[in-house]
N, C-alpha and C positions, 0 to 999 in steps of 0.2 A: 419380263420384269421391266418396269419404268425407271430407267438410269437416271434418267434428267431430275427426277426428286428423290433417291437416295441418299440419305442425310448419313446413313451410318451401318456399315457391313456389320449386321449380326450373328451369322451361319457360316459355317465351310461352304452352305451350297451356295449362298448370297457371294463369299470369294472369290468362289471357283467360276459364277456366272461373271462379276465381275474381271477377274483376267479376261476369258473370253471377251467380255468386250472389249474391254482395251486392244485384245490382238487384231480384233475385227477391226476396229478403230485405224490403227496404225498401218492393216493392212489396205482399208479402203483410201488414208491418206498418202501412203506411199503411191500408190496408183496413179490417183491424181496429181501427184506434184505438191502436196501440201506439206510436206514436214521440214520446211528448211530451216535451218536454225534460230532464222527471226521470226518465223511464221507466228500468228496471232489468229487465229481462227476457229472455228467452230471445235471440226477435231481435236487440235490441240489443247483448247480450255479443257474437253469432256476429258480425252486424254490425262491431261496435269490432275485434274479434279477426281477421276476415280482411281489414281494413281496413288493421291493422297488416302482415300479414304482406304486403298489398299493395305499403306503401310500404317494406317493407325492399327487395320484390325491384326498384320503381322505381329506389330509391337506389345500388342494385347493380350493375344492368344498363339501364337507360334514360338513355340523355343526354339532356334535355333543350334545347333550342332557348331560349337566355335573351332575352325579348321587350325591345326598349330601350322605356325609360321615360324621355316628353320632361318634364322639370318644368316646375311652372307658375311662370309669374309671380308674385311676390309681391301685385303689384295684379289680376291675375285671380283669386288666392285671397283677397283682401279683396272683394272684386265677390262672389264664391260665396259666402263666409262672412255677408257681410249679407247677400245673396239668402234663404240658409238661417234666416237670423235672424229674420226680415221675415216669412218664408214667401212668397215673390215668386217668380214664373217669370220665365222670361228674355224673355219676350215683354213681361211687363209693366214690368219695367227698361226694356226698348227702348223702350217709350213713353212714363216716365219723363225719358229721357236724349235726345226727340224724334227719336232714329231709327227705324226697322226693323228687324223681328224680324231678317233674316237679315242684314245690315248689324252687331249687336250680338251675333251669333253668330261672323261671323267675326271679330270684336274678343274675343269670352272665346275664339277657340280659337289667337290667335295669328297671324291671316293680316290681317289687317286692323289699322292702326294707329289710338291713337286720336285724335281733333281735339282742338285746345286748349280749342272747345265743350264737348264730350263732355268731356274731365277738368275743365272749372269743374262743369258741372253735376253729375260724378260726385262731386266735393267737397260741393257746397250739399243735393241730394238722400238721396244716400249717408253721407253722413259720411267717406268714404273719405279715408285721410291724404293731405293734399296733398304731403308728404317721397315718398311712395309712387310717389302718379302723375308727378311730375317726374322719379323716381328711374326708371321701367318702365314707362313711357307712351309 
């Protein structure tokens, strides 16, 4: 198949040739040193360019399957956001907050509720809003 004048994916097998190339692509440019993030080069055009005509033909003819997204808690994302802050794993929160790692896992994932313990000390340690934890605790 001639990539270089491809104007428009019309087949599954036209797609499926297409990804192929692009992996081919990206794999012969990684090799070489080509794909830095300013690169401007032969690769990356075809690359960019059958990428495009990739997602036309996704948008076209592929339905996608919409994955449900649970939100988090407000006070699980003040818990992640100082984690991140801190640079803290959740292991070392757990032993911050005098539980266990997997005890403080299923507490950030939602399965586990948290003690009135565990939200003082997530106040005094944390700094996490006490309105917070009373509010999603």
């Amino acid at each position: 198949m001639d990539f270089t004048t491809l104007k428009k994916i019309e087949t599954a097998e036209q797609y499926e040739a297409v990804r192929r190339q692009i992996d081919n692509l990206i794999n012969e440019a990684t090799t070489r040193g080509l794909l830095e993030s300013d690169a401007d080069n032969e690769f990356t055009r075809a690359i960019g360019r059958l990428s495009c005509l990739g997602a036309v033909y996704e948008n076209e003819n592929i339905k996608f399957k919409h994955i449900p997204v649970r939100k988090k808690s407000p006070l699980i994302a003040s818990i992640e956001d100082e984690m991140y802050s801190r640079n803290i794993k959740q292991k070392e929160v757990a032993a911050m907050l005098g539980i266990n790692a997997p005890a403080f896992s299923q507490i950030m994932r939602g399965r586990c509720p948290i003690s009135m313990r565990t939200a003082k000390v997530l106040y005094r340690k944390l700094h996490i809003n006490p309105k917070t934890i009373l509010e999603y605790a």
